[in-house]
C-alpha positions in Angstrom: -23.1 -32.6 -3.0 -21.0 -30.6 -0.6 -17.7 -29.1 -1.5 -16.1 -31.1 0.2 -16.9 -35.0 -1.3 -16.2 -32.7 -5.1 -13.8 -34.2 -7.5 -11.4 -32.3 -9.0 -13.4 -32.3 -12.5 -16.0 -31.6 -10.6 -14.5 -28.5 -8.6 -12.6 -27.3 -11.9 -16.1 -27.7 -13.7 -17.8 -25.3 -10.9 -15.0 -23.0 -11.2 -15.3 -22.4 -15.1 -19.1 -22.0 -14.8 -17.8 -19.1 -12.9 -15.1 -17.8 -15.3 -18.0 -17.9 -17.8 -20.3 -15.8 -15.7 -17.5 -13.1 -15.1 -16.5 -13.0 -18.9 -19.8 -12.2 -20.3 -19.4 -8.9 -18.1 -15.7 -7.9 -19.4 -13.7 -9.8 -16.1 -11.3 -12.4 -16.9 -10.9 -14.6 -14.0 -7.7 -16.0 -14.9 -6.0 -12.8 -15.0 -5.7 -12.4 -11.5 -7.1 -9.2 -11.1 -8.3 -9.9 -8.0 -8.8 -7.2 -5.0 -6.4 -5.1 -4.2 -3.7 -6.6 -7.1 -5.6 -4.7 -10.1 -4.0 -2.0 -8.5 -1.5 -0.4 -11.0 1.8 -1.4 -10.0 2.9 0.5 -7.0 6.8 0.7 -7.2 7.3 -0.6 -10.6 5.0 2.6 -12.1 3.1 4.5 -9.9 5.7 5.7 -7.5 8.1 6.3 -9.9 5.4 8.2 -12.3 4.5 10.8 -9.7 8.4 11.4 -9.0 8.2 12.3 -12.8 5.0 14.6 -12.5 6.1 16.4 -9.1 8.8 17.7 -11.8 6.5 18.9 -14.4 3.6 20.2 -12.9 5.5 22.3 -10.5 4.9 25.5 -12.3 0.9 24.4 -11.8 -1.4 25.6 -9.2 -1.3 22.1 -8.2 -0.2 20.7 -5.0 0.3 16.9 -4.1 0.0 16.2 -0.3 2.8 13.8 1.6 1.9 10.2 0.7 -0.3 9.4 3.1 -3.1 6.4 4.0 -5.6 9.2 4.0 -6.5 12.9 3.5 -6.7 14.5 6.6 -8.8 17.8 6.6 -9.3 20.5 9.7 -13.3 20.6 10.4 -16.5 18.5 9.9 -19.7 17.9 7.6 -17.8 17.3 4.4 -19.6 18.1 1.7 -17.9 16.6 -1.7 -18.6 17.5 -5.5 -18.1 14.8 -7.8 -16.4 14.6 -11.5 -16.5 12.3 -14.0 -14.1 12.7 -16.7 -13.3 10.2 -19.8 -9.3 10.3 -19.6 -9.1 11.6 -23.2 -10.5 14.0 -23.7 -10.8 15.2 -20.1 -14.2 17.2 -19.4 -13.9 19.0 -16.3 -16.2 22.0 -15.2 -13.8 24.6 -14.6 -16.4 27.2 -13.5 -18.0 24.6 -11.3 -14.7 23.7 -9.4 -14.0 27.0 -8.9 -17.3 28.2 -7.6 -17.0 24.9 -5.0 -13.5 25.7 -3.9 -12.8 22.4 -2.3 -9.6 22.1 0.2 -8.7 19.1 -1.1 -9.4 16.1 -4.2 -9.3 12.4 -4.1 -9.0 10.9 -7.6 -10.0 7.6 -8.6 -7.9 6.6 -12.0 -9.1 3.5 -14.2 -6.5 3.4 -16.7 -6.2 1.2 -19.8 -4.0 -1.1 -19.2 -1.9 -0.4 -22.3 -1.2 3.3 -21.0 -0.5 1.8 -17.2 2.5 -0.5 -18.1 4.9 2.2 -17.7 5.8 5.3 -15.7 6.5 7.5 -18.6 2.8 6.7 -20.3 0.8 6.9 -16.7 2.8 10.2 -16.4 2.0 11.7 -19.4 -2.1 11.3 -18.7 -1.8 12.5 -15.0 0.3 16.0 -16.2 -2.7 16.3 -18.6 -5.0 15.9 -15.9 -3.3 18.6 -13.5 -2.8 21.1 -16.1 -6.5 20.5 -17.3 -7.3 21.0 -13.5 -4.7 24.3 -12.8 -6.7 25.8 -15.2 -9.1 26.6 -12.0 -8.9 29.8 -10.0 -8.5 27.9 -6.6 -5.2 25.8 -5.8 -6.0 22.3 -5.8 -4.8 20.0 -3.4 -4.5 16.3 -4.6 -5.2 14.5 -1.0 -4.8 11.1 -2.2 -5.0 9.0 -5.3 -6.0 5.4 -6.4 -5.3 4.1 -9.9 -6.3 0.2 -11.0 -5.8 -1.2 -13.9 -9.1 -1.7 -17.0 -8.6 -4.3 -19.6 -11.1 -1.7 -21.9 -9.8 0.8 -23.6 -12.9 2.5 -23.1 -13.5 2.1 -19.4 -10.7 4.8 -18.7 -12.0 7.4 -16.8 -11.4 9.9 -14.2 -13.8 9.9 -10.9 -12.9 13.4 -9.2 -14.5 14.2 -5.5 -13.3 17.4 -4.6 -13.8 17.8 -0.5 -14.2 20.4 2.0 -15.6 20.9 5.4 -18.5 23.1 6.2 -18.2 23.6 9.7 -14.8 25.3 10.6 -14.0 23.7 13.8 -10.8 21.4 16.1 -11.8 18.1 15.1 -10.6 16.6 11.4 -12.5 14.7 8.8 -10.5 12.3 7.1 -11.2 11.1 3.3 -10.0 7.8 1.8 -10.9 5.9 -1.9 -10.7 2.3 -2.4 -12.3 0.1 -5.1 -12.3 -3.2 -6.4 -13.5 -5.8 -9.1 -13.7 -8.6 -8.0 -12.9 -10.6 -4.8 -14.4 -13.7 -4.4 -14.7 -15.6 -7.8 -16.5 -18.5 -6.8 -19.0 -15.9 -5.6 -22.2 -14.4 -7.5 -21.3 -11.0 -9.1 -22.4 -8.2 -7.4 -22.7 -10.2 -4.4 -23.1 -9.1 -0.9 -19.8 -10.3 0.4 -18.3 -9.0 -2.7 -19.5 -5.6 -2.2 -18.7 -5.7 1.9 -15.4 -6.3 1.3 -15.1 -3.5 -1.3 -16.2 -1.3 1.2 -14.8 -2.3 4.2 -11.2 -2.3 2.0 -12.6 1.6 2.0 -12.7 2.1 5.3 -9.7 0.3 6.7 -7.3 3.5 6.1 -9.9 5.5 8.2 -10.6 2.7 11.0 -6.6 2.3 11.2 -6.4 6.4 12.1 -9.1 5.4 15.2 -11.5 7.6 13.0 -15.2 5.9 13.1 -17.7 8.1 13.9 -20.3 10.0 11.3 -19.2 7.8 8.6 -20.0 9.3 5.1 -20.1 7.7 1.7 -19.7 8.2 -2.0 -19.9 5.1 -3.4 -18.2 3.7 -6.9 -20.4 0.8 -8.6 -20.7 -0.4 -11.8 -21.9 -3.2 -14.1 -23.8 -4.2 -17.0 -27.5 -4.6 -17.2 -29.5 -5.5 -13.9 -25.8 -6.4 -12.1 -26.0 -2.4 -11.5 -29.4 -2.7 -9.4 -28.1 -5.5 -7.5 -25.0 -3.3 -6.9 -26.7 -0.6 -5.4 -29.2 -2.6 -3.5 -26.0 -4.4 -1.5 -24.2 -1.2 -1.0 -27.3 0.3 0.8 -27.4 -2.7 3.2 -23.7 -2.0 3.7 -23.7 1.2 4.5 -26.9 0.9 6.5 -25.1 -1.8 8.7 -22.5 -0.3 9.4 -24.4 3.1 10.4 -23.1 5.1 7.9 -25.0 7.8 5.1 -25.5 6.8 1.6 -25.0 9.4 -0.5 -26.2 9.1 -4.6 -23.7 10.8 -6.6 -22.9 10.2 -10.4 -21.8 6.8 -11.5 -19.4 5.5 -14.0 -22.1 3.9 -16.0 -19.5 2.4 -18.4 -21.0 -1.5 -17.8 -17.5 -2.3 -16.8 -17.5 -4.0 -13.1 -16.1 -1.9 -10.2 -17.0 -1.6 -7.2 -15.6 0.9 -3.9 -16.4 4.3 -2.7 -15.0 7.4 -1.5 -15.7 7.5 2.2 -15.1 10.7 5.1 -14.9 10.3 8.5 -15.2 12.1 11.7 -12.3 12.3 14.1 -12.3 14.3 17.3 -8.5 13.4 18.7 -5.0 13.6 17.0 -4.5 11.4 14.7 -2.0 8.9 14.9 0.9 10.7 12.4 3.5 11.3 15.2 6.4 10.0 13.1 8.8 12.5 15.3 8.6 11.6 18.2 9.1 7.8 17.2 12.2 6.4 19.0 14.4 3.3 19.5 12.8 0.9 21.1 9.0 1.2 20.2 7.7 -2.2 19.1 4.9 -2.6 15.4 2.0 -4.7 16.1 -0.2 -6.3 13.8 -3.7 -7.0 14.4 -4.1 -10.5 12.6 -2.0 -12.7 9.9 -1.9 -11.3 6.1 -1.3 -12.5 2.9 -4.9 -12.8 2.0 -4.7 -12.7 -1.6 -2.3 -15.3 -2.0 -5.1 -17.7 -0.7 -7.4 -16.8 -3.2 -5.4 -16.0 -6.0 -3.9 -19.4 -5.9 -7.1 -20.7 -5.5 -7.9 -19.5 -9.4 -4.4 -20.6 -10.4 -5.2 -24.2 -9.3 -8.6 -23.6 -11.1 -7.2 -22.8 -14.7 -4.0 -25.3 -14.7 -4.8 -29.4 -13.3 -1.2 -29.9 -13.4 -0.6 -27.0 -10.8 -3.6 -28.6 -9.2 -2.2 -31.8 -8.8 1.3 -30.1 -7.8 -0.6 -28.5 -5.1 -2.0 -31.4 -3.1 1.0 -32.9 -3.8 3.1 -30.6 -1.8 1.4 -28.4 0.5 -2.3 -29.6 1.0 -5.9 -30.9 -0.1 -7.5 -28.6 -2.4 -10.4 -29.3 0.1 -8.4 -27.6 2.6 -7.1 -24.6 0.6 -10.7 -23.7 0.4 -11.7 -23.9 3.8 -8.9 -21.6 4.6 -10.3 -19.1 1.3 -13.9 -19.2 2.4 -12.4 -18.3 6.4 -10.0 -15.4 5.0 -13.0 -14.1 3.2 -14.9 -14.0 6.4 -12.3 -12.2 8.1 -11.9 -9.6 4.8 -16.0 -8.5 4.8 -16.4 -8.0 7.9 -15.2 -4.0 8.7 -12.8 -3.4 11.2 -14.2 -0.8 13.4 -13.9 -2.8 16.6 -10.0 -2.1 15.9 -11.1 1.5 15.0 -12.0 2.1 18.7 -9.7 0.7 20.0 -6.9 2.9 18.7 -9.1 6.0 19.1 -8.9 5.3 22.8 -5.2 5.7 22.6 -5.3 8.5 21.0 -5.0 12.5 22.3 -7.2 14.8 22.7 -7.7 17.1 20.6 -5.1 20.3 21.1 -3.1 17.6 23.6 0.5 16.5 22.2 1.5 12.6 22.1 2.7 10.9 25.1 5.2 7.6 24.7 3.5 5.8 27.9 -0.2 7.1 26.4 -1.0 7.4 22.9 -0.7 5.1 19.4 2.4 6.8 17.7 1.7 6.0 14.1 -0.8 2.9 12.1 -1.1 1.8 8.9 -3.5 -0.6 6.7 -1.6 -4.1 5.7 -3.3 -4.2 2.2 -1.9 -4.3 -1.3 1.7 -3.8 -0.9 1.6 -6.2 1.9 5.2 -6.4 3.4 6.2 -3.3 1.5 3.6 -1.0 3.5 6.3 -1.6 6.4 8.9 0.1 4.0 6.3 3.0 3.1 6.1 3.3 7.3 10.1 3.1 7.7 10.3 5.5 5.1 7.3 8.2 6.5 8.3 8.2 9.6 12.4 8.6 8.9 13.1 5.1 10.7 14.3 2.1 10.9 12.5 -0.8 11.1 13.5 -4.7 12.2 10.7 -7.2 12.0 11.5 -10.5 13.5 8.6 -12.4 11.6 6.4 -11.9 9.1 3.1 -14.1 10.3 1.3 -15.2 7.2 -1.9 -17.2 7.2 -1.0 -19.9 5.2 2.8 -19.3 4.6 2.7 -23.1 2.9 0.2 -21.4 0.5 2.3 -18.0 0.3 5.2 -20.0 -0.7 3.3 -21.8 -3.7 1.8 -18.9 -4.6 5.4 -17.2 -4.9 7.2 -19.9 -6.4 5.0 -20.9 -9.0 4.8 -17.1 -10.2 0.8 -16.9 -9.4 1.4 -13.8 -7.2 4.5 -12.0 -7.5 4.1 -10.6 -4.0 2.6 -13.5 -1.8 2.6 -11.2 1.4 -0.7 -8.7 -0.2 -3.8 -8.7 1.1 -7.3 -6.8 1.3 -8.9 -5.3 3.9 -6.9 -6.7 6.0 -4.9 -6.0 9.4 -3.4 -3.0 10.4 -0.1 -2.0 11.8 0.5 -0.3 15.0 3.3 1.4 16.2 3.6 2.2 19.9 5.5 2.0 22.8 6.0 -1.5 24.7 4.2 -0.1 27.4 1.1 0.8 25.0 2.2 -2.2 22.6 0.9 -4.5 25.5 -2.2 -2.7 26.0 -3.0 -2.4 22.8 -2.5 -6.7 22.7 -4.5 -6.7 25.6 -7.7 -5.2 23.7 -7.3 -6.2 20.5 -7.1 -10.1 21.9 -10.6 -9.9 23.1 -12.0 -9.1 19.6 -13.3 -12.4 17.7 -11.1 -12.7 14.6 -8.2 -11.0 15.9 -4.8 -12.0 16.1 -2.1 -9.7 17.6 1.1 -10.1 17.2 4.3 -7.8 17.8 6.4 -8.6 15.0 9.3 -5.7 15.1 10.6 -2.9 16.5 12.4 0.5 15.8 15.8 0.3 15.8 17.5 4.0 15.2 16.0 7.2 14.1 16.8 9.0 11.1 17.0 5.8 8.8 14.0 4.3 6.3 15.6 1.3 6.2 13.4 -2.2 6.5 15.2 -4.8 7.9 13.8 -8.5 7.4 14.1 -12.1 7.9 15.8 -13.8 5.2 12.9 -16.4 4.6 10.8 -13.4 3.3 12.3 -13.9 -0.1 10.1 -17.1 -0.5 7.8 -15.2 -0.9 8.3 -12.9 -3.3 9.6 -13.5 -6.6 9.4 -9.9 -8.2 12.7 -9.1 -8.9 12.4 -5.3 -8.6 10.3 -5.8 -5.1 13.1 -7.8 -3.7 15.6 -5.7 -4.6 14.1 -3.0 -2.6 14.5 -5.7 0.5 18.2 -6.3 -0.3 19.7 -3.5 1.5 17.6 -4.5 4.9 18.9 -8.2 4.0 22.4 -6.7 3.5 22.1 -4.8 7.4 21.2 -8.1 8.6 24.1 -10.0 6.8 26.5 -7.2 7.6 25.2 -7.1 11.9 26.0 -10.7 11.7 29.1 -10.0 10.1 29.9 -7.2 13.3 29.6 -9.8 16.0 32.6 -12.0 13.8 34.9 -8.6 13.4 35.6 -5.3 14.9 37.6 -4.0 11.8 37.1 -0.7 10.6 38.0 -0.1 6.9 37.7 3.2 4.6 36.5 3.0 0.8 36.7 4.9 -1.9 33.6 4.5 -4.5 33.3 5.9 -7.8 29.8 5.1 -9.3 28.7 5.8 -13.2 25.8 5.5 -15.3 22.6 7.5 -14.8 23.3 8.5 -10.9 22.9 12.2 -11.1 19.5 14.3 -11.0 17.4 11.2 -9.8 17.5 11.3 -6.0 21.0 9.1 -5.5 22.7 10.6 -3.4 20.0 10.7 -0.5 19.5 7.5 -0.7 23.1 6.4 -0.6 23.5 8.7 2.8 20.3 6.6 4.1 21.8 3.3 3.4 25.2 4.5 4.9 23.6 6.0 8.0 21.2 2.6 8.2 24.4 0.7 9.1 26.1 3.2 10.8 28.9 4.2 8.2 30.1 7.8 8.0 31.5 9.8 5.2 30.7 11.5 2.0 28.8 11.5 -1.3 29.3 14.2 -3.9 29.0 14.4 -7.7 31.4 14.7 -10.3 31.6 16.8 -13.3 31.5 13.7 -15.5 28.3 12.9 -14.4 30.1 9.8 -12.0 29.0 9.9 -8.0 32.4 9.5 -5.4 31.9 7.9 -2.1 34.2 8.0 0.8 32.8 5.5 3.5 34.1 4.2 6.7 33.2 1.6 9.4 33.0 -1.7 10.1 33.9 -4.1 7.3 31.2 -6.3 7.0 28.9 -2.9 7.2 31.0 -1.1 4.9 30.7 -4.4 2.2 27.2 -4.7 2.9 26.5 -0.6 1.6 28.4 -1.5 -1.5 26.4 -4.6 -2.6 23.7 -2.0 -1.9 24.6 0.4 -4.4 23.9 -1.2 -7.5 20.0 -2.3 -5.8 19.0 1.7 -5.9 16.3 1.5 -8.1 16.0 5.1 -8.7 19.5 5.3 -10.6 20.8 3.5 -13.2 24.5 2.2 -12.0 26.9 0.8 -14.9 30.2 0.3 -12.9 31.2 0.6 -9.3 35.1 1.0 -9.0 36.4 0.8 -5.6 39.9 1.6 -4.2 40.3 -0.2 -0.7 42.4 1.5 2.3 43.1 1.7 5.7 40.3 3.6 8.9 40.9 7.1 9.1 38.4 8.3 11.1 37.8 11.4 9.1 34.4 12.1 9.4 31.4 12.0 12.5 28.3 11.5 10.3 27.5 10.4 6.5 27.2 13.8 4.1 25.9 14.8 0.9 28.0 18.0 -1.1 
């Protein structure tokens, strides 16, 4: 019987078969932990955690590198030593690190989900983990980081590949981590399409810095029983496919289904990081439509509730077709993107050669799990501001279901998905040209740069369908505010002054620079400064519907803690040329 002449009890029946399969090896379907969302929560803990470790390990030898898609290293043939530590008690070789003196580590974190709820608890474990690491003679440079989530309090563990380069040389070697459980779940574990898409996720932070060449990896698999074998036996095809090395390091062995890799690559031109010389004017490209997990993820929440089945085809379409559009997206998510790869490397520089506007690819990064929000991350990196017009989903029907009916809390993530491109128009249309003869592909310019000096995202109002975590959106209301408030500037040329005063926990916690961002986002000038009560004072002045706009921002900061905003109303005096901080 095909799939598509199944009944619903019929398709609900296959489904469970599978739930049952995944069960018996620790994975629980229904959860959702599906590719890149068993991530631990990026802006709700993570980000927020490290902001509270950068403050108590700065004492240590430690030192945590720029967020960035990838560790970028001067030289080539990495050679990498590999650690695997319970995360209590932490066993690390001291003498061994020490005697390897790496240049740089890339830590993969499984953390119990109990200890991953909250930024004080995943904290706590990483401090323990730096000071267990300062402990070595050498400083240690943490080059990037990927944490997920383990519903066993057992599978918690550390995996530590500390890098360097053996030949000292111009070109770079770049080193990325990336692993997932599950993707498909309608799929065989341990699967090849499973395990290509695990490892193409891998690569996408290296293909989207044009780096493809002498590809290297140190895989991450794990599973029960003879799931293992099967494991290993796909990632060798993969790697053997895609002409890279396989290299057998230790393994988890914890019988607790993962699969990923730590993967180095070969670059010999600059890479792509030129957030200076970023200007008004420059256009952000997307290689194809997102929002991949949506498609899947709702495809398991129709799976595990008939009456959201039945809501479904009801209102947006046949479950028929929601899994012709799941088993295309899949497709598109194992197959690596190193066709994309090339074609930024060719507009890149030369190595020693600086960046030219009508030349080179100014900045890229992978669309993946934060989905939407990676365009704040870029905004933020590059110190700019960023308008996108539209935000092109593959099924934004299905995004909107997904979102509404609380199945995915941020309908706009994906998985090895497209990457972003930031360029010049000049290059922007070249770089369409390209990409548009690639099967699969998709480009679309979506935004542009609108002033320097910013970090602000500024998007389409719709987006909130989408997305129905209330802390995510409130990170979007200040770029809906600018957009409410440039509407507002066409109505009214008024210029009005306020005078803020802001209490609750707003001091010590990174306020004020984001308030002069905001300010400076919609062109306001004037002056933040804290009081000796603990209260913040704001003098701002502009146009009106700007000046409302940065107030309805204020209490959206997520950093601070904002109990009252009193504000005293008066008339443009012109008193100050830019937006200050004493």
């Amino acid at each position: 019987m095909s799939n598509t002449s199944m009944s619903k009890e019929e398709r609900i029946g296959r489904f469970l078969k599978h739930v049952g399969k995944y069960a018996a090896i620790g994975v629980n379907l229904t959860s959702l932990a599906l590719g890149c969302s068993v991530k631990v929560d990026l802006y709700n803990v993570l980000y927020p955690a490290l902001a509270i470790v950068r403050k108590r390990i700065s004492n240590l030898n430690i030192d945590i590198a720029p967020r960035e898609d990838v560790a970028v290293l001067k030289g080539s043939e990495p050679e990498v030593m590999r650690v695997i530590t319970s995360v209590e008690p932490l066993r690390i070789p001291i003498s061994d690190v020490n005697a390897f003196s790496p240049e740089t580590l890339v830590i993969l974190a499984e953390v119990f989900q109990g200890d991953a709820g909250d930024p004080d608890s995943l904290a706590n474990l990483m401090v323990k983990l730096y000071e267990e690491l300062s402990k070595a003679g050498v400083k240690i440079t943490i080059g990037k980081g990927h944490s997920i989530v383990s519903t066993k309090p057992n599978a918690s563990i550390y995996v530590l590949d500390f890098v360097k380069t053996r030949v000292k040389n111009d070109s770079y070697t770049l080193v990325n981590n990336d692993t997932i459980q599950v993707i498909d779940p309608t799929d065989d574990i341990a699967s090849y399409r499973q395990v290509s898409v695990a490892l193409s996720n891998a690569l996408n932070d290296l293909f989207s810095k044009g780096t493809y060449k002498n590809l290297e990896f140190y895989p991450v698999y794990d599973a029960p029983g003879e799931y293992g074998d099967r494991l290993l036996a796909e990632v060798k095809r993969y790697i053997n496919e895609v002409g890279g090395r396989f290299h057998d390091v230790e393994q988890p062995g914890l019988g607790y289904l993962l699969i990923g890799s730590t993967v180095t690559g070969e670059l010999d031109k600059e890479p792509p990081m030129f957030y200076s010389a970023i200007r008004e004017g420059f256009k952000v490209l997307v290689t194809r439509p997102f929002g991949e997990l949506s498609i899947i993820g709702t495809y398991v929440g129709l799976h595990v509730d008939e009456d959201l089945y039945d809501k479904f085809e009801k209102e947006v379409m046949s479950v028929n077709e929601l899994e012709r559009i799941k088993d295309d997206v899949l497709g598109w998510m194992s197959k690596p993107n190193i066709d994309v790869a090339k074609v930024i490397y060719r507009h890149l520089p030369e190595l020693g050669h600086g960046f030219k506007d009508d030349e080179h690819v100014a900045a890229t990064i992978d669309i993946s799990g934060p989905g939407i929000f990676v365009f704040k991350e870029l905004a933020e990196t590059t110190r700019v501001d960023i308008r996108l017009s539209s935000i092109p989903l593959i099924s934004p029907e299905v995004a909107e279901f997904a979102a509404s009916n609380y199945i995915m809390a941020d309908a706009t993530a994906g998985t090895n998905g497209a990457i972003a491109i930031v360029a010049s128009g000049k290059v922007i249309d070249e770089l369409v040209n390209e990409l548009s003869k690639i099967p699969g592909l998709k480009p679309i310019v979506i935004g542009e740069v609108v002033r320097r000096g910013g970090g602000s995202l500024l998007v389409p109002d719709y987006v909130t369908k989408y997305i129905k975590d209330k802390s995510l959106l409130a990170k979007l209301t200040v770029a809906s505010n600018i957009l409410q408030g440039v509407a507002r500037v066409r109505r009214t040329s008024r210029l009005i002054r306020a005078e803020i005063r802001i209490t609750g926990k707003v001091q010590g916690v990174g306020f004020r620079p984001l308030i002069r961002r905001n300010a400076k986002s919609l062109g306001l000038t004037g002056v933040a400064r804290n009081n000796e009560d603990g209260s913040v004072s704001i003098i701002v002045e502009g146009e009106e519907g700007n000046v409302k706009a940065f107030i309805e921002s204020l209490s959206n900061i997520n950093v601070a803690e904002v109990s009252n905003v009193d504000i005293k109303w008066s008339e443009y005096k012109g008193e100050y040329a830019d937006f200050n901080i004493e």
